[in-house]
Each structure stands twice: as structure tokens, then as C-alpha cells.
KOLGU-4560 file (N, C-alpha, C; in nm, 3 decimals, padded with zeros to 5 digits):
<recs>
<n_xx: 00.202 n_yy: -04.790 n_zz: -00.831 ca_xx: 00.225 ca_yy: -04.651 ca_zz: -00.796 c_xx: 00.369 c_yy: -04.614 c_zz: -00.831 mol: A seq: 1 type: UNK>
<n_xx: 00.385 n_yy: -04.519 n_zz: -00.924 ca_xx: 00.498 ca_yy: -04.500 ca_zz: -00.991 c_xx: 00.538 c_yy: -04.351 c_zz: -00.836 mol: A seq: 2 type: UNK>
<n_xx: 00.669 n_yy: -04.369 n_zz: -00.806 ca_xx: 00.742 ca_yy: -04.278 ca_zz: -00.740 c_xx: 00.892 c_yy: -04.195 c_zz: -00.776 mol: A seq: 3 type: UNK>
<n_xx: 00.909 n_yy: -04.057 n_zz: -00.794 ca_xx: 00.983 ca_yy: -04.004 ca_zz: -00.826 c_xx: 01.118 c_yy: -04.012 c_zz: -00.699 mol: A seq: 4 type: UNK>
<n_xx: 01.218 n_yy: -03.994 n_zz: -00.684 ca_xx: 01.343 ca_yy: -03.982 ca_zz: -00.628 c_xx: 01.309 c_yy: -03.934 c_zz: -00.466 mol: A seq: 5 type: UNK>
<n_xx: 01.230 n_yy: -03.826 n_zz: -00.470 ca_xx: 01.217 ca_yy: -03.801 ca_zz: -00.337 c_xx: 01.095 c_yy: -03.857 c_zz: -00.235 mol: A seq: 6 type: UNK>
<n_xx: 00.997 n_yy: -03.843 n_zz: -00.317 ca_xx: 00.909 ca_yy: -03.920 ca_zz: -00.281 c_xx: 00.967 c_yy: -04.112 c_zz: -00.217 mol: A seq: 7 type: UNK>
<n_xx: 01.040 n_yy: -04.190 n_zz: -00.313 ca_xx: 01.082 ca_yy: -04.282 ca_zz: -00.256 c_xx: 01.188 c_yy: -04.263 c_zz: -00.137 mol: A seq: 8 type: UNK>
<n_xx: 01.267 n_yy: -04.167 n_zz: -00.156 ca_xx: 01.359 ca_yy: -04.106 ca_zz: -00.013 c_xx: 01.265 c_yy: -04.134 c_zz: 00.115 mol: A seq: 9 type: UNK>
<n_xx: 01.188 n_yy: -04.033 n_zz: 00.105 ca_xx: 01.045 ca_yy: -04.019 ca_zz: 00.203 c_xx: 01.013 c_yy: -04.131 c_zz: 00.259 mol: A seq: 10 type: UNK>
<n_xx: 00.965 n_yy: -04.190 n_zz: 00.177 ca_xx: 00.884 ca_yy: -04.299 ca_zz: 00.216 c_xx: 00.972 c_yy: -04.400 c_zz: 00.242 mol: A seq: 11 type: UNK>
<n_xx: 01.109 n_yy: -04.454 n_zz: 00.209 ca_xx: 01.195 ca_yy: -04.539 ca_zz: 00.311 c_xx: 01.259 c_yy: -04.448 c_zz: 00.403 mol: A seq: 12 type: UNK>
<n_xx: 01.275 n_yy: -04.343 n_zz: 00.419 ca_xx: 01.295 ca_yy: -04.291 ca_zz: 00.565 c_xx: 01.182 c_yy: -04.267 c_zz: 00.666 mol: A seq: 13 type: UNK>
<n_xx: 01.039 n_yy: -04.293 n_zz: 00.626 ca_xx: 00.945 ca_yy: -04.296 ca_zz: 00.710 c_xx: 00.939 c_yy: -04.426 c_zz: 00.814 mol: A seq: 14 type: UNK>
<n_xx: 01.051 n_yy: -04.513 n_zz: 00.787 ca_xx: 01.007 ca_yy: -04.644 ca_zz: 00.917 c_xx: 01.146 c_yy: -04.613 c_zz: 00.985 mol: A seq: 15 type: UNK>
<n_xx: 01.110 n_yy: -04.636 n_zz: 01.112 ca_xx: 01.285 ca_yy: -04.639 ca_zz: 01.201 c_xx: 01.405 c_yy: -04.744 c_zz: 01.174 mol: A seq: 16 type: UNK>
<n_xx: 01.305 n_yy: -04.828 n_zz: 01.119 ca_xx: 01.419 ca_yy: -04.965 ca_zz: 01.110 c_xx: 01.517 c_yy: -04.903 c_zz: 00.980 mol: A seq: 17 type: UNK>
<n_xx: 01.463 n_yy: -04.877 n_zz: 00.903 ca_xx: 01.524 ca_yy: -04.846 ca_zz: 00.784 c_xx: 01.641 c_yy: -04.719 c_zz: 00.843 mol: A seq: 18 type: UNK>
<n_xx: 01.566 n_yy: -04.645 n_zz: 00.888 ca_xx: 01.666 ca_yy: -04.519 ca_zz: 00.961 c_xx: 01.806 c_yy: -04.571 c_zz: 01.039 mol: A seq: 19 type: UNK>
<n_xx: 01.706 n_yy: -04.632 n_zz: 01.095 ca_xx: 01.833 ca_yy: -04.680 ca_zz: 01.204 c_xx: 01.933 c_yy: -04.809 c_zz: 01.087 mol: A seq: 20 type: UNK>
<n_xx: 01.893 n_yy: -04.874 n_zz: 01.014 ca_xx: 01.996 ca_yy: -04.891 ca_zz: 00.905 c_xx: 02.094 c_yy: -04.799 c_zz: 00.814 mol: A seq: 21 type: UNK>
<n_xx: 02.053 n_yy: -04.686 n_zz: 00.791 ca_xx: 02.124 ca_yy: -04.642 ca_zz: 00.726 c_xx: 02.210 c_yy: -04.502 c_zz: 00.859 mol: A seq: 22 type: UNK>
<n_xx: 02.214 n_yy: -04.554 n_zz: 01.010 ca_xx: 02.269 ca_yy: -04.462 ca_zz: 01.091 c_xx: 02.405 c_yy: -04.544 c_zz: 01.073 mol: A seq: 23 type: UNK>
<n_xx: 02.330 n_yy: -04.697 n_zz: 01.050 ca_xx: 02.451 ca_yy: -04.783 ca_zz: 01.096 c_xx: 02.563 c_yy: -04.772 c_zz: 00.994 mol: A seq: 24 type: UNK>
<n_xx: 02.509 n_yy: -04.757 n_zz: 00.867 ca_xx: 02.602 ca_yy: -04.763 ca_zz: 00.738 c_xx: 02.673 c_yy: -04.637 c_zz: 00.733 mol: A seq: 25 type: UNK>
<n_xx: 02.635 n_yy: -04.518 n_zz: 00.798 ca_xx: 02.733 ca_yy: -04.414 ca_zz: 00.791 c_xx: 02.895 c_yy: -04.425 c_zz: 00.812 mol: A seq: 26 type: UNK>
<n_xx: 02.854 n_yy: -04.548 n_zz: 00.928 ca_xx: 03.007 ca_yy: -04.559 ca_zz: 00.987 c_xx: 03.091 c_yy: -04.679 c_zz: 00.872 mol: A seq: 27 type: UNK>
<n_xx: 02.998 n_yy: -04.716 n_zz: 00.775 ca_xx: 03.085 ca_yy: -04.799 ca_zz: 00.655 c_xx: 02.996 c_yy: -04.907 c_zz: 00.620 mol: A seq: 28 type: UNK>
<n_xx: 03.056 n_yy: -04.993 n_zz: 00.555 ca_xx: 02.943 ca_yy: -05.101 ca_zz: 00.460 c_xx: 02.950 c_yy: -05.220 c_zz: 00.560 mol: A seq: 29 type: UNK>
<n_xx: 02.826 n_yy: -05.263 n_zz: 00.552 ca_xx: 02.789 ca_yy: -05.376 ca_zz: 00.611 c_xx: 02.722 c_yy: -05.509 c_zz: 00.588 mol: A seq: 30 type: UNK>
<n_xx: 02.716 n_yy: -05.579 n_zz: 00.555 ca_xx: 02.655 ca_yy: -05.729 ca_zz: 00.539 c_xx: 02.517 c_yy: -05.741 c_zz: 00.571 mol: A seq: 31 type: UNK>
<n_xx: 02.445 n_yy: -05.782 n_zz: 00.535 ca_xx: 02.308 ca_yy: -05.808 ca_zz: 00.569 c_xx: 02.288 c_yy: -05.886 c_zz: 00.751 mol: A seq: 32 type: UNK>
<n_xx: 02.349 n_yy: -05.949 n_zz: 00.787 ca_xx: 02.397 ca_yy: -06.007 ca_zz: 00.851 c_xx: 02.432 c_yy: -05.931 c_zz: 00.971 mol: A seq: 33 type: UNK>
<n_xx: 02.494 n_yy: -05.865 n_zz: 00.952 ca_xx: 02.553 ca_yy: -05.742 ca_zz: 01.041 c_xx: 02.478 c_yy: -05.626 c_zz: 01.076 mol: A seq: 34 type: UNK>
<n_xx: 02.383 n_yy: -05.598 n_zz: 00.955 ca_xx: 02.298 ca_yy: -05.481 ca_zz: 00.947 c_xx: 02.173 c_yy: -05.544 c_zz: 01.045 mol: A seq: 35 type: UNK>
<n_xx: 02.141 n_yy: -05.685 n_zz: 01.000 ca_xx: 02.009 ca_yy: -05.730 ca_zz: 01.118 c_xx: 02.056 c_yy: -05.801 c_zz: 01.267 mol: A seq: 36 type: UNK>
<n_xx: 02.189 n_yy: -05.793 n_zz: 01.268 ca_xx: 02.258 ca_yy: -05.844 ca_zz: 01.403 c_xx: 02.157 c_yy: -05.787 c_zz: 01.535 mol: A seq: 37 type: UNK>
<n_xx: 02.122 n_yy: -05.617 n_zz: 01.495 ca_xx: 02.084 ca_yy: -05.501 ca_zz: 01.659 c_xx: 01.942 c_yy: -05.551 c_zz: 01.631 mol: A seq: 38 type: UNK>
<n_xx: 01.880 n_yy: -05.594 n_zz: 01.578 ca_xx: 01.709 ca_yy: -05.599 ca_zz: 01.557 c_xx: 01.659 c_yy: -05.736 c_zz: 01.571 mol: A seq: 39 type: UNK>
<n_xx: 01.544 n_yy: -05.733 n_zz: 01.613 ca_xx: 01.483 ca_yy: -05.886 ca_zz: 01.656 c_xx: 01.368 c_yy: -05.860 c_zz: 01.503 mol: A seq: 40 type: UNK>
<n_xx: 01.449 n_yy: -05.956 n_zz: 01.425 ca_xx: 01.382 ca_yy: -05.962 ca_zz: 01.341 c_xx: 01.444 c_yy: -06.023 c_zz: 01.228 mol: A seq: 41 type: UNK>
<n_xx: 01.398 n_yy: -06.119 n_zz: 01.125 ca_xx: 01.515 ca_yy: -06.223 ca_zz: 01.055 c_xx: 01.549 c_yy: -06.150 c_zz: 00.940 mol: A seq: 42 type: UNK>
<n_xx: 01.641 n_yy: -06.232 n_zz: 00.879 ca_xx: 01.738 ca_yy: -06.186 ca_zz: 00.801 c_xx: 01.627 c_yy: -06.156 c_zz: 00.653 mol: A seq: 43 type: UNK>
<n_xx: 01.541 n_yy: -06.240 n_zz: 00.625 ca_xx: 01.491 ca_yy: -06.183 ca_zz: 00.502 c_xx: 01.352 c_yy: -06.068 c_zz: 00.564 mol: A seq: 44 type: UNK>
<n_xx: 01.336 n_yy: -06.038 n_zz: 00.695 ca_xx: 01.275 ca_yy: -05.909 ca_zz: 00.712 c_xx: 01.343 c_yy: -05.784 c_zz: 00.689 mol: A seq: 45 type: UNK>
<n_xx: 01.458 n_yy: -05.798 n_zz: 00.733 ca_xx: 01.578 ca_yy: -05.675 ca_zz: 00.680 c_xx: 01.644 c_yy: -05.701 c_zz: 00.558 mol: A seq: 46 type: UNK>
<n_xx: 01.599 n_yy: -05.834 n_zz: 00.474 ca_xx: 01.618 ca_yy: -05.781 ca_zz: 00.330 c_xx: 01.531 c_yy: -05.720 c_zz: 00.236 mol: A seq: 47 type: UNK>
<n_xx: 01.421 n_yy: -05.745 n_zz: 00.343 ca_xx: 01.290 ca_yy: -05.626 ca_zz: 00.240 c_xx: 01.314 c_yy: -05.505 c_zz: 00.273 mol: A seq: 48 type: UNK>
<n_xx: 01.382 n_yy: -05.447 n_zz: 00.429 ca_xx: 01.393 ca_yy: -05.303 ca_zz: 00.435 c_xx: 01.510 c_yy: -05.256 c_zz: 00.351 mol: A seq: 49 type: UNK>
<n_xx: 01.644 n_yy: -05.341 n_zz: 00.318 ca_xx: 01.696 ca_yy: -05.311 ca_zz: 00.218 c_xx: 01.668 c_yy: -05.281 c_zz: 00.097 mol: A seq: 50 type: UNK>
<n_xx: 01.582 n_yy: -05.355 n_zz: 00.058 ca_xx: 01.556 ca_yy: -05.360 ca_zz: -00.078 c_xx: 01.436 c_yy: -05.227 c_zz: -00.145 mol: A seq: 51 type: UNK>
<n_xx: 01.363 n_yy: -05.133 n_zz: -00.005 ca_xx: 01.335 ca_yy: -05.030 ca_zz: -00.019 c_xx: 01.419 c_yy: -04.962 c_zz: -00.043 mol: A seq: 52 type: UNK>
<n_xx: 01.518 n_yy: -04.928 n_zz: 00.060 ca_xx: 01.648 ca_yy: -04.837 ca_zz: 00.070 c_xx: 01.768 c_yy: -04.834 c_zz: -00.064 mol: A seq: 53 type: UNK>
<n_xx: 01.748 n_yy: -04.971 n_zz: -00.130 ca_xx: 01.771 ca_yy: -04.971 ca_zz: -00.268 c_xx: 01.743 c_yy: -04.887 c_zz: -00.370 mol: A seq: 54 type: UNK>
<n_xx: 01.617 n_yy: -04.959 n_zz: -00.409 ca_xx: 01.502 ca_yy: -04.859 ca_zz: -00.472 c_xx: 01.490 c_yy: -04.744 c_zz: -00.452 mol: A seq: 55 type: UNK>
<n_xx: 01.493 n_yy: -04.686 n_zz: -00.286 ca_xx: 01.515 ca_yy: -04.553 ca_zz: -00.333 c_xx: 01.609 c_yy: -04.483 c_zz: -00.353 mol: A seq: 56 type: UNK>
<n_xx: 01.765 n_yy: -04.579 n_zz: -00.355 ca_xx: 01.856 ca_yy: -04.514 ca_zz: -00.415 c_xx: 01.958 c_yy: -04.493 c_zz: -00.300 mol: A seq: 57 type: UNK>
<n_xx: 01.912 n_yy: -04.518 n_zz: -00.168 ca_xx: 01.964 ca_yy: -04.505 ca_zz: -00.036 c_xx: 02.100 c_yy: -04.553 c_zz: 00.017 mol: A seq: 58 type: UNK>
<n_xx: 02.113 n_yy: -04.685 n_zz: -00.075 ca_xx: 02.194 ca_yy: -04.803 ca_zz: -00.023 c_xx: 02.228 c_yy: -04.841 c_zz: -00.178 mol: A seq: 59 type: UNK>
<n_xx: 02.390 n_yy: -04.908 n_zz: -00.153 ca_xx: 02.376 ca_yy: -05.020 ca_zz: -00.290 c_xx: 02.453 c_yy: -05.097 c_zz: -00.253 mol: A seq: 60 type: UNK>
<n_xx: 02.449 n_yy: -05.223 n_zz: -00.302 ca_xx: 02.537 ca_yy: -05.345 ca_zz: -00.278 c_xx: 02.646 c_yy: -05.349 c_zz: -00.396 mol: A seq: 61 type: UNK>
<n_xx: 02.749 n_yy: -05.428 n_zz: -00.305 ca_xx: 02.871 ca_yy: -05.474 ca_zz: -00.395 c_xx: 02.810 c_yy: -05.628 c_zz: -00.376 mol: A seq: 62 type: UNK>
<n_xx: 02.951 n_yy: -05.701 n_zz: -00.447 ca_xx: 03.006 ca_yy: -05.811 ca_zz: -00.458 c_xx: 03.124 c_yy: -05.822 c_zz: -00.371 mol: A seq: 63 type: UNK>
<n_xx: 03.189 n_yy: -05.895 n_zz: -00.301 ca_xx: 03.293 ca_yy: -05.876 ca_zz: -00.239 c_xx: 03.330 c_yy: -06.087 c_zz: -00.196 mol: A seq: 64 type: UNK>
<n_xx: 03.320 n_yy: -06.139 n_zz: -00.311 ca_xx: 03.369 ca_yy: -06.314 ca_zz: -00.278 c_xx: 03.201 c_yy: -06.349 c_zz: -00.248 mol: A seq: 65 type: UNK>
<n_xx: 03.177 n_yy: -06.381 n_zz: -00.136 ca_xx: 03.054 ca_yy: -06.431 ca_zz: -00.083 c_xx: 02.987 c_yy: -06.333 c_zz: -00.029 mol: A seq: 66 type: UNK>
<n_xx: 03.043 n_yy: -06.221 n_zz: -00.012 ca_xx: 02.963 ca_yy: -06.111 ca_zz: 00.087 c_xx: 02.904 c_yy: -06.002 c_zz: -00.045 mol: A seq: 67 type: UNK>
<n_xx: 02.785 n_yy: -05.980 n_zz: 00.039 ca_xx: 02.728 ca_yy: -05.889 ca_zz: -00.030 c_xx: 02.698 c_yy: -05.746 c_zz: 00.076 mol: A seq: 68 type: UNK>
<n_xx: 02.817 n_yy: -05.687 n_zz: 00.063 ca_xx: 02.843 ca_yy: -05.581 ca_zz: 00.109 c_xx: 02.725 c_yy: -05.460 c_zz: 00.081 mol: A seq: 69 type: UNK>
<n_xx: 02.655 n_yy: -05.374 n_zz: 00.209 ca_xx: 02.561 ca_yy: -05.246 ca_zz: 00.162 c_xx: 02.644 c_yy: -05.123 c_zz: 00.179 mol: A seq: 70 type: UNK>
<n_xx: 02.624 n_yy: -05.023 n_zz: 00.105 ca_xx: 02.665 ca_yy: -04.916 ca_zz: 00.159 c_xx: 02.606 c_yy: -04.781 c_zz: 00.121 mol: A seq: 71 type: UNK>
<n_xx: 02.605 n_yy: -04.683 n_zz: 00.209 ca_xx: 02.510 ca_yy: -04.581 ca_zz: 00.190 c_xx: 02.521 c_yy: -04.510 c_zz: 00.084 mol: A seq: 72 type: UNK>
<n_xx: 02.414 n_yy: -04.469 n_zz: 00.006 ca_xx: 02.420 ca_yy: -04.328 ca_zz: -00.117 c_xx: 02.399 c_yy: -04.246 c_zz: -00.076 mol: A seq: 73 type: UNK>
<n_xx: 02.453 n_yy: -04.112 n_zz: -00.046 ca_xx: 02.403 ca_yy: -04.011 ca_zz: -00.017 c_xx: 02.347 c_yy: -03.894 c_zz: -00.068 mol: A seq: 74 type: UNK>
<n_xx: 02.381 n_yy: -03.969 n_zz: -00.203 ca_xx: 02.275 ca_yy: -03.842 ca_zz: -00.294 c_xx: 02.128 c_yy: -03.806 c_zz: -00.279 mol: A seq: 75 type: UNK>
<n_xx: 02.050 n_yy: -03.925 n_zz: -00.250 ca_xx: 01.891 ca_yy: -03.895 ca_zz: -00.204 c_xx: 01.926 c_yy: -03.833 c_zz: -00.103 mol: A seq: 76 type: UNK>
<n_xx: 01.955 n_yy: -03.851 n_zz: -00.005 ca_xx: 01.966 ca_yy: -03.769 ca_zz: 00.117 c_xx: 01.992 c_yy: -03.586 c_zz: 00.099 mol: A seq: 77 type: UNK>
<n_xx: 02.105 n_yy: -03.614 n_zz: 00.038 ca_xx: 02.113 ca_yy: -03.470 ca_zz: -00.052 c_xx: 01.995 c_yy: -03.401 c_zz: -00.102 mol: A seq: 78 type: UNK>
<n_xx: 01.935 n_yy: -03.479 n_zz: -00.174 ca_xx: 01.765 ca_yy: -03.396 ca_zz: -00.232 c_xx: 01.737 c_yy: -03.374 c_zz: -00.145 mol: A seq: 79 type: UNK>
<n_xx: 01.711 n_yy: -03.465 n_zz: -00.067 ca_xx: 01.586 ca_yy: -03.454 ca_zz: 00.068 c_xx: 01.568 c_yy: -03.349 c_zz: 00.091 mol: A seq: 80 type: UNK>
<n_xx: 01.756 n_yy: -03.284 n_zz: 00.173 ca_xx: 01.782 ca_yy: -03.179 ca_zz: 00.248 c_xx: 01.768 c_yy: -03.054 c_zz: 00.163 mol: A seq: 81 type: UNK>
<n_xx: 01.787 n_yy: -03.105 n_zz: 00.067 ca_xx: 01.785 ca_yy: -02.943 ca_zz: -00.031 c_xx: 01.632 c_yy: -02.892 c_zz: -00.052 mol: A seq: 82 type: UNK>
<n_xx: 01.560 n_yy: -03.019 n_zz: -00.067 ca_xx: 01.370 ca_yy: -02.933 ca_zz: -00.064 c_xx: 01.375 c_yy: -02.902 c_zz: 00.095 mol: A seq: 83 type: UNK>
<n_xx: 01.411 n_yy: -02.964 n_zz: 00.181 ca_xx: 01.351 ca_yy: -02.944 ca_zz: 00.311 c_xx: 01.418 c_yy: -02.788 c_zz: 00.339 mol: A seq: 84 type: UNK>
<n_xx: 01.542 n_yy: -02.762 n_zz: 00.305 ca_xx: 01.579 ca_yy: -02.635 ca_zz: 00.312 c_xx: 01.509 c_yy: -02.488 c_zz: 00.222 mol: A seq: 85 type: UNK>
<n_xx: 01.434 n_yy: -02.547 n_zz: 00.109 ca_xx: 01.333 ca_yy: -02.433 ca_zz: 00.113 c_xx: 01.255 c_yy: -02.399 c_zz: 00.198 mol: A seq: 86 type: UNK>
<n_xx: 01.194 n_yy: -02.465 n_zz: 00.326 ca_xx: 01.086 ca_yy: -02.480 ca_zz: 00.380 c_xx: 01.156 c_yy: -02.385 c_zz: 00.536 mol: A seq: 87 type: UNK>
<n_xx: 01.277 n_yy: -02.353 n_zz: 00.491 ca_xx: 01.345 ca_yy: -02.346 ca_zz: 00.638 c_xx: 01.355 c_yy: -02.179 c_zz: 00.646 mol: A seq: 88 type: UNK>
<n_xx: 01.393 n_yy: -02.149 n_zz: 00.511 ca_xx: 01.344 ca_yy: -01.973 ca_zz: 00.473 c_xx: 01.172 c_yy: -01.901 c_zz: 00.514 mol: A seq: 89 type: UNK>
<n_xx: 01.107 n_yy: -02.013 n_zz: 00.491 ca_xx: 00.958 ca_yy: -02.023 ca_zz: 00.546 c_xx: 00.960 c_yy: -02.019 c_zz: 00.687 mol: A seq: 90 type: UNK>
<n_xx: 01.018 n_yy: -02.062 n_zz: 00.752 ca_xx: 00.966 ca_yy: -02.112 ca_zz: 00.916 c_xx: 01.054 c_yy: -01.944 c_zz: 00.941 mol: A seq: 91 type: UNK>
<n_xx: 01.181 n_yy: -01.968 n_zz: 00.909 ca_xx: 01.266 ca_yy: -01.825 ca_zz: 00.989 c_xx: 01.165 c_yy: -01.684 c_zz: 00.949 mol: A seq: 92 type: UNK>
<n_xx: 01.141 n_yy: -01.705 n_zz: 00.875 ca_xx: 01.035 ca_yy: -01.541 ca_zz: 00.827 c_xx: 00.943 c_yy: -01.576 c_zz: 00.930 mol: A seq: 93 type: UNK>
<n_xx: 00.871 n_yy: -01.716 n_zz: 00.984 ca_xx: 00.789 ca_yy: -01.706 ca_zz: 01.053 c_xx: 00.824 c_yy: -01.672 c_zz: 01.202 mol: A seq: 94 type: UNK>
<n_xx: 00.926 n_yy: -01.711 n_zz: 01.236 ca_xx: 00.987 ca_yy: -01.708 ca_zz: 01.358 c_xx: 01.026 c_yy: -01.524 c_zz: 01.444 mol: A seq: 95 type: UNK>
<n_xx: 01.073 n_yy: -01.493 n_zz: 01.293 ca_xx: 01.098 ca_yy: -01.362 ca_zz: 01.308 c_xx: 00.978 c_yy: -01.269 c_zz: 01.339 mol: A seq: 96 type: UNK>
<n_xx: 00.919 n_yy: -01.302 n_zz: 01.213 ca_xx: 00.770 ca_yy: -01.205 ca_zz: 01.299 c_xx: 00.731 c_yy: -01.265 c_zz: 01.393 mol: A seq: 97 type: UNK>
<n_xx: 00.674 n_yy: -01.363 n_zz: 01.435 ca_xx: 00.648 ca_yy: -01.383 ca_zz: 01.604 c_xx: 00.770 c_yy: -01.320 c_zz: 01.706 mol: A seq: 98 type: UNK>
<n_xx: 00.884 n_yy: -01.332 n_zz: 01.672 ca_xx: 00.999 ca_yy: -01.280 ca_zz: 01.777 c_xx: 00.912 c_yy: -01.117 c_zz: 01.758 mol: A seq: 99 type: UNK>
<n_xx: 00.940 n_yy: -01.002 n_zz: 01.671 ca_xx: 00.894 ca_yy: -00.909 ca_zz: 01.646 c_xx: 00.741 c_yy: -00.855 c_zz: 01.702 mol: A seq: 100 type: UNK>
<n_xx: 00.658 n_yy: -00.918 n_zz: 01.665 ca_xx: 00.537 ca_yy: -00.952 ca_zz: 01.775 c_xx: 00.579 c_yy: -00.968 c_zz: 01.916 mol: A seq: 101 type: UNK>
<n_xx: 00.571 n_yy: -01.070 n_zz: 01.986 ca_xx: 00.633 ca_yy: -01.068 ca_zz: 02.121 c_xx: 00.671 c_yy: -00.888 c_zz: 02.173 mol: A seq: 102 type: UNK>
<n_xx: 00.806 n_yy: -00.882 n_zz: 02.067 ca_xx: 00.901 ca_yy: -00.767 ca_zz: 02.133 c_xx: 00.743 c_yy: -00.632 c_zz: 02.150 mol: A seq: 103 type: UNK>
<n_xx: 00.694 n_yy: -00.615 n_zz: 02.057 ca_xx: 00.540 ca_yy: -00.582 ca_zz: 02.034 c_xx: 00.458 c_yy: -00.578 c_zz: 02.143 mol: A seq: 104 type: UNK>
<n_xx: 00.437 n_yy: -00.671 n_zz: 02.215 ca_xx: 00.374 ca_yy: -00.674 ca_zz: 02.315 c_xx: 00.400 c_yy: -00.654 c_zz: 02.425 mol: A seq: 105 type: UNK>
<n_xx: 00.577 n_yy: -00.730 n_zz: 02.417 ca_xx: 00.604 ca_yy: -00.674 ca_zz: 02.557 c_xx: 00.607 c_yy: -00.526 c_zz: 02.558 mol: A seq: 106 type: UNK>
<n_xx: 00.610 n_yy: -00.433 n_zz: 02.504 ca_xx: 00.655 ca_yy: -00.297 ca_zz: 02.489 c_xx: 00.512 c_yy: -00.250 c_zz: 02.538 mol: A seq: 107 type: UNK>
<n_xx: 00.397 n_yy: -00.298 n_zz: 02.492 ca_xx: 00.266 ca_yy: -00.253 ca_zz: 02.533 c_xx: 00.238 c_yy: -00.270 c_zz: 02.681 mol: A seq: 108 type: UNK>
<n_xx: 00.288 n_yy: -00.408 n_zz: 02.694 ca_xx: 00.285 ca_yy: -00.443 ca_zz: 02.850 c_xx: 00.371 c_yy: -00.351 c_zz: 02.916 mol: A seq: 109 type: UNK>
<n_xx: 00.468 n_yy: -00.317 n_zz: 02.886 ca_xx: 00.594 ca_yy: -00.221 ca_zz: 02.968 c_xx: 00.533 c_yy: -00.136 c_zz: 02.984 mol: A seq: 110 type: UNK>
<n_xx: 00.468 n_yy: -00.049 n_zz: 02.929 ca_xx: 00.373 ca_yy: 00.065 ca_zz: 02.890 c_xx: 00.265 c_yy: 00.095 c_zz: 02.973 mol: A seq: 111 type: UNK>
<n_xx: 00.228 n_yy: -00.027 n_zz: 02.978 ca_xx: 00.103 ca_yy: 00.012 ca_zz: 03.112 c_xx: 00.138 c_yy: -00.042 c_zz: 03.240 mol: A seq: 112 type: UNK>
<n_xx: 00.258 n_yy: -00.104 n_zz: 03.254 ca_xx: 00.249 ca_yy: -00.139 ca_zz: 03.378 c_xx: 00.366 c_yy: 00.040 c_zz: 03.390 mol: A seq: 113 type: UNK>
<n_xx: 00.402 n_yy: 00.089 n_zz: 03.346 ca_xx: 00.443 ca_yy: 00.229 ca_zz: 03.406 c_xx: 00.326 c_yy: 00.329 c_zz: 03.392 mol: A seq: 114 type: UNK>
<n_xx: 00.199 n_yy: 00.319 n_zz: 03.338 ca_xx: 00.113 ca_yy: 00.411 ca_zz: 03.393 c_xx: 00.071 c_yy: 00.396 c_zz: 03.519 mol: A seq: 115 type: UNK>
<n_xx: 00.120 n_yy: 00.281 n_zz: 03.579 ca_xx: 00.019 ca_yy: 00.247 ca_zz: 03.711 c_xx: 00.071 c_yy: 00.340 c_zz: 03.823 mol: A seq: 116 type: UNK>
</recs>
């Protein structure tokens, strides 16, 4: 299954572990080691969630002597937010007419409760 840029974004931000890896890398690069320190779970289970977060472009490793340092990309993230922000012009148009509606009804309701 061949996957384009966002689509792989997606789909390694769809598990928490991975999420919660790359909350950790915001604050700077980390070791494999370090990155599976908070999780009950071994070191080559969090090198397969790396190695998504790779692939999709999420994360990349250095060299650094013996350490193999991760650190976040934030350019996928960037896409992400930029399709998800079309979708956000969508919801506010929706929001608005329901606010507008509401105001709509209450005015009908105001309306008859002063004929009474």
C-alpha cells in the first residue's frame, strides 16, 4: 500500500504511543532509550513506533558518537494542519447558522410567551 505525505502523517498520529513520542521530542532530541524510558514496553517495540514516525517524515535521526539521537520534523505536521484548516471554514459557516437559527427561535419563543 503505497501512501502519500499526509496520509502517512495520519496514520502514525493515529496510535497514542507514537503521539505521546513526538509530545516528548518537542521539548528536544532524544535517544531511543529515553524516548521508551515513560512506557512499559521494550526498546525494539518503540523502535517500530519510530520507524513509522520516520517514514512518515515525523522524526529523523542523527549520529551523535554512539547515540542515535531522534528529533521532531515539523513539516508533516504543518500539512496536517493546513488540510485540517480547510475543514475549519466548514464547521464556522456551520456554527454560525445554527448560532443564527437558535437566535431564530428564541425570538419565536419570546413572541409567544408575550402573547400570553
Amino acid at each position: 500500500m503505497v501512501m502519500n505525505g499526509l496520509d502517512a502523517t495520519f496514520a502514525a498520529l493515529a496510535d497514542p504511543t507514537r503521539r505521546a513520542i513526538l509530545a516528548r521530542l518537542r521539548g528536544g532530541e532524544a535517544t531511543v532509550s529515553e524516548l521508551a524510558a515513560p512506557f512499559a514496553m521494550s526498546q525494539p517495540a518503540v523502535s517500530k513506533h519510530l520507524k513509522v514516525l520516520e517514514r512518515a517524515g515525523l522524526i529523523s535521526r542523527g549520529r551523535d558518537a554512539q547515540r542515535r539521537p531522534c528529533r521532531l520534523e515539523p513539516g508533516p505536521l504543518r500539512e496536517a494542519v493546513d488540510w485540517l484548516a480547510t475543514y475549519r471554514a466548514f464547521w464556522e459557516d456551520r456554527y454560525q447558522n445554527l448560532d443564527a437559527l437558535l437566535e431564530e427561535l428564541k425570538g419565536i419563543s419570546d413572541e409567544r410567551d408575550g402573547d400570553e
